[in-house]
SETI-923935 format. One record per atom (N, C-alpha, C): residue in three letters; x, y, z. Coordinates in steps of 0.1 Angstrom, whole numbers, padded with zeros to 4 digits, always signed. Layout:
<atoms>
ALAXYZ/...
</atoms>
This chain:
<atoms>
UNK+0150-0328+0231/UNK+0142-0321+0221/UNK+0128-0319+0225/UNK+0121-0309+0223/UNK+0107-0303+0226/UNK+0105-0304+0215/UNK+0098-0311+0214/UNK+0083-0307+0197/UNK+0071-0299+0204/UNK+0069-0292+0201/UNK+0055-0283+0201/UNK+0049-0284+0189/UNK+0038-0292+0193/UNK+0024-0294+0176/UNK+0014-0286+0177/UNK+0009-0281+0163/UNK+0001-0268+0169/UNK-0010-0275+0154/UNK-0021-0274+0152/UNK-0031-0278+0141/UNK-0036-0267+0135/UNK-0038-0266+0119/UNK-0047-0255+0116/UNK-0060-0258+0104/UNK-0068-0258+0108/UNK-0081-0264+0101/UNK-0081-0284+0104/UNK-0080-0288+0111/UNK-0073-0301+0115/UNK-0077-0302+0128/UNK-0079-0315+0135/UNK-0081-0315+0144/UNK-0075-0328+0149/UNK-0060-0324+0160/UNK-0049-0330+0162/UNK-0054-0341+0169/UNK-0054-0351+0163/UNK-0055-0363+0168/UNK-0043-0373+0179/UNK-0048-0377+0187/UNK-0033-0388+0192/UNK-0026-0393+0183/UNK-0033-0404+0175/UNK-0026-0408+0162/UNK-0017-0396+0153/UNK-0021-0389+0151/UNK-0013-0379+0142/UNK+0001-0370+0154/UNK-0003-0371+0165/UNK+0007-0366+0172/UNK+0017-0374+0173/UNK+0014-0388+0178/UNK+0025-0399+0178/UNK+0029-0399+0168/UNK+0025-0400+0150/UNK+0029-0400+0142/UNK+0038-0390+0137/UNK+0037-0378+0145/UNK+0047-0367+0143/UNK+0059-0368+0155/UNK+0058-0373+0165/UNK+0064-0379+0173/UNK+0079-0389+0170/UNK+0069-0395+0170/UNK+0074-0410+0165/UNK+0090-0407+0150/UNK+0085-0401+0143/UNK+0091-0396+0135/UNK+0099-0385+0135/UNK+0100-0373+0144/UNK+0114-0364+0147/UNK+0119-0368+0159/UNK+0116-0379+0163/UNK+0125-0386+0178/UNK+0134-0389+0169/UNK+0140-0397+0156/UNK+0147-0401+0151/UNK+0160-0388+0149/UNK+0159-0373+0152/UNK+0160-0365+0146/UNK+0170-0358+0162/UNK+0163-0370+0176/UNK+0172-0365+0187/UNK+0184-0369+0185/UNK+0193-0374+0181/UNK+0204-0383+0181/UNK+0213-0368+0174/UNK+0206-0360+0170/UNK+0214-0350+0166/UNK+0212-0337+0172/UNK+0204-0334+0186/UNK+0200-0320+0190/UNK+0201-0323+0204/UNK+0205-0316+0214/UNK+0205-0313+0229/UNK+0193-0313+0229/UNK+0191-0317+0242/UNK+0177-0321+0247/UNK+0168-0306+0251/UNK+0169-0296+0251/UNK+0168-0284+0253/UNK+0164-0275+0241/UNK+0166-0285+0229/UNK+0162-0280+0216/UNK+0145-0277+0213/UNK+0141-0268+0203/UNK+0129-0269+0204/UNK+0124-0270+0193/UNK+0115-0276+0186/UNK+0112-0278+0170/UNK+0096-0279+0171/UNK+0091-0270+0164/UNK+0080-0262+0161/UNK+0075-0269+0145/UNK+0060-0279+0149/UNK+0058-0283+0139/UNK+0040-0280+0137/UNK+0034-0275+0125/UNK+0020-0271+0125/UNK+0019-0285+0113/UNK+0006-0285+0118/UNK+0000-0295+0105/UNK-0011-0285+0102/UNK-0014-0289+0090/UNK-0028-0282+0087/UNK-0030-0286+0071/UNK-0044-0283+0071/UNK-0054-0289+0055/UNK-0060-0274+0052/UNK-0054-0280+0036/UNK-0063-0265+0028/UNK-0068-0278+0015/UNK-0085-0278+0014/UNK-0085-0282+0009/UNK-0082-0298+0003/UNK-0076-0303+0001/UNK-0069-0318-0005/UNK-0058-0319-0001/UNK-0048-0308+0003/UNK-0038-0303+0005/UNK-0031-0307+0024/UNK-0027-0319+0022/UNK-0021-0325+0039/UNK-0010-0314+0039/UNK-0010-0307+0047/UNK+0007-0296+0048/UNK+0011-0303+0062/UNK+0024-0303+0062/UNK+0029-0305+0076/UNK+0049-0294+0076/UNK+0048-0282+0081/UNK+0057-0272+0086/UNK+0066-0275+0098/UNK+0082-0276+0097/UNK+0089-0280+0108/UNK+0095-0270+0110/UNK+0102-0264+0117/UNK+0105-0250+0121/UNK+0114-0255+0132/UNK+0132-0255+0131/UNK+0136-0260+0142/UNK+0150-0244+0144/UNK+0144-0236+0152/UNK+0150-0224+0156/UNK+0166-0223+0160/UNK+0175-0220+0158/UNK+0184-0220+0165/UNK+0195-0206+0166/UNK+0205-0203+0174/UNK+0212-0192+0170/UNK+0217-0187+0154/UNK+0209-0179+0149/UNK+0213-0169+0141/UNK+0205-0175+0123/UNK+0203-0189+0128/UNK+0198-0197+0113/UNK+0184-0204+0122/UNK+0175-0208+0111/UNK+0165-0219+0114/UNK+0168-0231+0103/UNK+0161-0241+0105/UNK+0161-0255+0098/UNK+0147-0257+0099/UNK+0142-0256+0080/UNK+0128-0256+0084/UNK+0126-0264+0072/UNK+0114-0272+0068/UNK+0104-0279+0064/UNK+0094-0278+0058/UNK+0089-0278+0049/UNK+0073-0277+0043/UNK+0068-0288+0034/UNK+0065-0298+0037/UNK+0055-0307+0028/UNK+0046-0309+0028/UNK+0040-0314+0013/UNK+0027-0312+0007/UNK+0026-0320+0006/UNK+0013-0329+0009/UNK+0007-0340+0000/UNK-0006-0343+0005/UNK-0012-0355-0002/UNK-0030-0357+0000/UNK-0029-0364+0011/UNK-0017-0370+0019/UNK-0020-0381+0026/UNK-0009-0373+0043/UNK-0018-0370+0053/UNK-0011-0364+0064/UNK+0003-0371+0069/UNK+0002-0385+0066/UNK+0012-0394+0071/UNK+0022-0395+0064/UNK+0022-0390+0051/UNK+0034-0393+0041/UNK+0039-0380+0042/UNK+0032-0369+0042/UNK+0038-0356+0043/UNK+0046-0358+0054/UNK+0044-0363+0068/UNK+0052-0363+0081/UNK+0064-0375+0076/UNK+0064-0381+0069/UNK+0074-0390+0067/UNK+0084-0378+0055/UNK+0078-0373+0046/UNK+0087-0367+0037/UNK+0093-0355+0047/UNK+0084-0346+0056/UNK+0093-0334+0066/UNK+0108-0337+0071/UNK+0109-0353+0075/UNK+0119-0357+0089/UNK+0126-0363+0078/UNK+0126-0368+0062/UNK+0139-0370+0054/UNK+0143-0357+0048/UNK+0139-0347+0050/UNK+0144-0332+0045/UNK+0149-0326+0056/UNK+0144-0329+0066/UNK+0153-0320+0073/UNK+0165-0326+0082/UNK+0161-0344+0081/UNK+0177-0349+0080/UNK+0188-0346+0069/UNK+0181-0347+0056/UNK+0191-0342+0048/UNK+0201-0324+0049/UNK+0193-0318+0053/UNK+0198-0303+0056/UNK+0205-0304+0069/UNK+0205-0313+0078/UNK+0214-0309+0088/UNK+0223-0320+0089/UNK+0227-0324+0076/UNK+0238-0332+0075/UNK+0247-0325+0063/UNK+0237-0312+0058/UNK+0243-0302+0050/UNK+0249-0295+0059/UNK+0239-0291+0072/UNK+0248-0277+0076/UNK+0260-0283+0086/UNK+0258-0298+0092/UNK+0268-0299+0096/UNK+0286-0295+0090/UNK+0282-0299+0077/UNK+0294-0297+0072/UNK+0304-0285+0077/UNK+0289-0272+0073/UNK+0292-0260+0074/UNK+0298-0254+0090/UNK+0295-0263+0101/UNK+0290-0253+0112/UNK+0307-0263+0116/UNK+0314-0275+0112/UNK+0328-0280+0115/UNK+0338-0271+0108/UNK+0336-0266+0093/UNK+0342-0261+0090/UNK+0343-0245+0091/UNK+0333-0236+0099/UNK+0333-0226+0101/UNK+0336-0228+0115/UNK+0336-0237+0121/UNK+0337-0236+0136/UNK+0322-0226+0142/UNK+0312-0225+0142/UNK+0301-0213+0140/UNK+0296-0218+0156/UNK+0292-0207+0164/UNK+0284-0212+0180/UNK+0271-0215+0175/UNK+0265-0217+0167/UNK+0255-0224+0167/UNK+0255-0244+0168/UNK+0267-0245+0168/UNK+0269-0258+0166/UNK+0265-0261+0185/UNK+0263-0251+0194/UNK+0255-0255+0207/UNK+0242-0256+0207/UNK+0238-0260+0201/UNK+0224-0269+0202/UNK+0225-0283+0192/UNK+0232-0286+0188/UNK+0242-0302+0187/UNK+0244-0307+0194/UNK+0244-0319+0194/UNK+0247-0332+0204/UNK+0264-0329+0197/UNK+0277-0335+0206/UNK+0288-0333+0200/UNK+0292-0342+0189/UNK+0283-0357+0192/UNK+0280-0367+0185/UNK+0280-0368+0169/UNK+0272-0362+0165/UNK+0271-0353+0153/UNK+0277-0344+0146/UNK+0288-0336+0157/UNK+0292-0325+0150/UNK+0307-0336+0145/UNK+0310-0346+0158/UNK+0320-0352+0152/UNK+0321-0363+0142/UNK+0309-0365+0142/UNK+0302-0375+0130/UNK+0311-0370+0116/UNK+0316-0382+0110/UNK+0320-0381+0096/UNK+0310-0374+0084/UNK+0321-0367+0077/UNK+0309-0361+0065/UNK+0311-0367+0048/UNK+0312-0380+0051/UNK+0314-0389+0041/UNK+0305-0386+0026/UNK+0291-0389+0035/UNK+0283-0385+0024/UNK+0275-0373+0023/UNK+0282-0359+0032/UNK+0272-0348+0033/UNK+0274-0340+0017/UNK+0265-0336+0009/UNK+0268-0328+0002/UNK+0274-0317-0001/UNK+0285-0313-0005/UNK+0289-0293-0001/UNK+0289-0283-0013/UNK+0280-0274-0002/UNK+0276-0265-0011/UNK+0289-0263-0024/UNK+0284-0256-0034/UNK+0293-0253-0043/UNK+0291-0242-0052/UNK+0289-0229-0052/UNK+0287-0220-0061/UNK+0294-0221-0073/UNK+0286-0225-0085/UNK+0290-0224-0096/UNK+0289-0211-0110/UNK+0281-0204-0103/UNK+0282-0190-0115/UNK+0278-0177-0101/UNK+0285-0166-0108/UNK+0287-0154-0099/UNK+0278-0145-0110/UNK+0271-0136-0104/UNK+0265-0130-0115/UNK+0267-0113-0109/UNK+0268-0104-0118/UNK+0272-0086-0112/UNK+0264-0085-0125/UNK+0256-0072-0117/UNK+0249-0063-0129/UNK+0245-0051-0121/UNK+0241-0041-0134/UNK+0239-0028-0128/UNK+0226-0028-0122/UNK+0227-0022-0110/UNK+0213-0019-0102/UNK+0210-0002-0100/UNK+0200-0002-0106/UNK+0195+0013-0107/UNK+0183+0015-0099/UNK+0182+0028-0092/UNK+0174+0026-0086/UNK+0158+0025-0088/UNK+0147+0017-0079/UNK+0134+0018-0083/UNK+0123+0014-0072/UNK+0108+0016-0076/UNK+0106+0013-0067/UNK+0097-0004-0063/UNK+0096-0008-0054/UNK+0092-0022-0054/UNK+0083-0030-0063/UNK+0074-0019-0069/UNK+0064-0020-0081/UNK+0071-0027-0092/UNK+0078-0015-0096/UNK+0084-0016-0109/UNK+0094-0029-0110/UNK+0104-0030-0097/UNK+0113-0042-0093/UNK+0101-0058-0096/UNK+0088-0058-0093/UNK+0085-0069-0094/UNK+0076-0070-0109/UNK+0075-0058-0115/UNK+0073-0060-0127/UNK+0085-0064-0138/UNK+0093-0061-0134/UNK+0110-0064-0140/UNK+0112-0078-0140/UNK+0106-0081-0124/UNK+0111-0096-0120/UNK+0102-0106-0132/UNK+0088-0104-0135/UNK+0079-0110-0143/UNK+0088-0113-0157/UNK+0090-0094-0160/UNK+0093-0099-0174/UNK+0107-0108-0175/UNK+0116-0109-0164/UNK+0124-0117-0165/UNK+0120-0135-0166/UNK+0113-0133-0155/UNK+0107-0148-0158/UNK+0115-0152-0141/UNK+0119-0143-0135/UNK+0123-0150-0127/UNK+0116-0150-0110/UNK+0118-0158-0098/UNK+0113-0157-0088/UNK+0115-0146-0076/UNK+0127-0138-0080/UNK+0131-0131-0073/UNK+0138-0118-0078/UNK+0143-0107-0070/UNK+0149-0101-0084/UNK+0153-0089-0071/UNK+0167-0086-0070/UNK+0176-0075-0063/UNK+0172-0060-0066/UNK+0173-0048-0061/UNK+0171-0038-0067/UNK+0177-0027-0054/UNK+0179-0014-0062/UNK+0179-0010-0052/UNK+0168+0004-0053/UNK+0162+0001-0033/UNK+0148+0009-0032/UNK+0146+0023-0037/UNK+0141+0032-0044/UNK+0143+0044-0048/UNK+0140+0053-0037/UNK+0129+0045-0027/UNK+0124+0054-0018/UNK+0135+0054-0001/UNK+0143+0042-0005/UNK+0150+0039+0010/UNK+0168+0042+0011/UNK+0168+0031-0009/UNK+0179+0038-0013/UNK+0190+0028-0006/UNK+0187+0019+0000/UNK+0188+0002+0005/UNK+0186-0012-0006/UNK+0193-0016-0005/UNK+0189-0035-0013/UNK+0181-0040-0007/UNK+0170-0036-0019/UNK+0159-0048-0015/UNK+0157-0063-0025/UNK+0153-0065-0019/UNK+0145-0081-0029/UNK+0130-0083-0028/UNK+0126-0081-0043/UNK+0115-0087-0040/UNK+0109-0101-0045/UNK+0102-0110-0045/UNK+0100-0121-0048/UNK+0085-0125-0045/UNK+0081-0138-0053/UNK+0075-0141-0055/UNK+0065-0154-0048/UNK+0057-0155-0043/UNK+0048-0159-0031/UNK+0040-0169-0033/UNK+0038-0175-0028/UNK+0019-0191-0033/UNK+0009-0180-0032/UNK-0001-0183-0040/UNK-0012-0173-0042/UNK-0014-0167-0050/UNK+0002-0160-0060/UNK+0003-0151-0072/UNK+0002-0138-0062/UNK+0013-0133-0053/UNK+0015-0124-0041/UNK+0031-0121-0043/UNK+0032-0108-0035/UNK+0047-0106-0040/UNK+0053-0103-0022/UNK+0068-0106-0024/UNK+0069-0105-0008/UNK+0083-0095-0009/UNK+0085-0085-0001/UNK+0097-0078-0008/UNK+0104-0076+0010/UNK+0118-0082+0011/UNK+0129-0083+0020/UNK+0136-0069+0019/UNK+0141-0065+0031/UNK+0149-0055+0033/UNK+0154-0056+0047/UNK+0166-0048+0045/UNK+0174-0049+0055/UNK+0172-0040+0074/UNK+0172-0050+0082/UNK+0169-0043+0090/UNK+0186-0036+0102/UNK+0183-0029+0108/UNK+0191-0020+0116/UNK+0188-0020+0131/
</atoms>
């Protein structure tokens, strides 16, 4: 496993690198040594952020925690993103999926005693008419919700647009 540490308003200390270290080595026992996991720290204000970003075919496994204290945020990143890749294991034995080559086999054959599986519990269909990203995120408000399907008036494709840190709107579409 490669960790690449990158700092933003921060100034990467040894201590903080070992401590990010020190903490996704726990995280080799489940990645080929060849793996590469992409972590930024950075301060906004009171705000310790620490971002894990671990790339692989077709999916990422990624990370974001907040807190006042840099060292707890790096402890909270490596029990979230243990917990998700003991989710996707589930997924990547029972789909058989080639991403499961950047896995140790160790892991893949690891029991899923305690992994959680996914479970879709409500299916939702409604009419979509078309509009344009404006109006789709003013729709989304009045719903109350974070995100909201539509389809583009100008593209005439499913978009999504959704909702951002800041009070910013971020709108997804399909690429070709």
């Amino acid at each position: 496993m490669r960790i690449r540490i990158t700092g933003r308003n921060i100034e990467l200390t040894e201590g903080l690198k070992a401590a990010v270290e020190d903490k996704l080595k726990k995280l080799e026992k489940y990645f080929t040594p060849d793996t590469d996991v992409y972590v930024t720290l950075s301060v906004e204000k009171e705000r310790q952020k620490v971002e894990v970003t671990i790339p692989m075919k077709g999916n990422y496994i990624r990370s974001e925690q907040v807190s006042n204290d840099m060292y707890v945020s790096i402890d909270l990143v490596e029990e979230v993103i243990e917990r998700q890749l003991k989710k996707y294991r589930t997924k990547l034995v029972a789909k058989h999926q080639n991403a499961a080559s950047v896995f140790k086999q160790e892991f893949l054959d690891g029991g899923a005693e305690d992994d959680e599986e996914i479970k879709i519990i409500r299916t939702k269909k409604f009419d979509m008419k078309p509009m344009y990203p404006e109006d789709a995120c003013v729709q989304m408000e009045l719903l109350g919700h974070d995100f909201f399907v539509f389809i583009n008036a100008e593209t005439e494709e499913v978009n999504v647009v959704y909702k951002r840190k800041g009070n910013t709107y971020g709108l997804i579409g399909p690429e070709y």
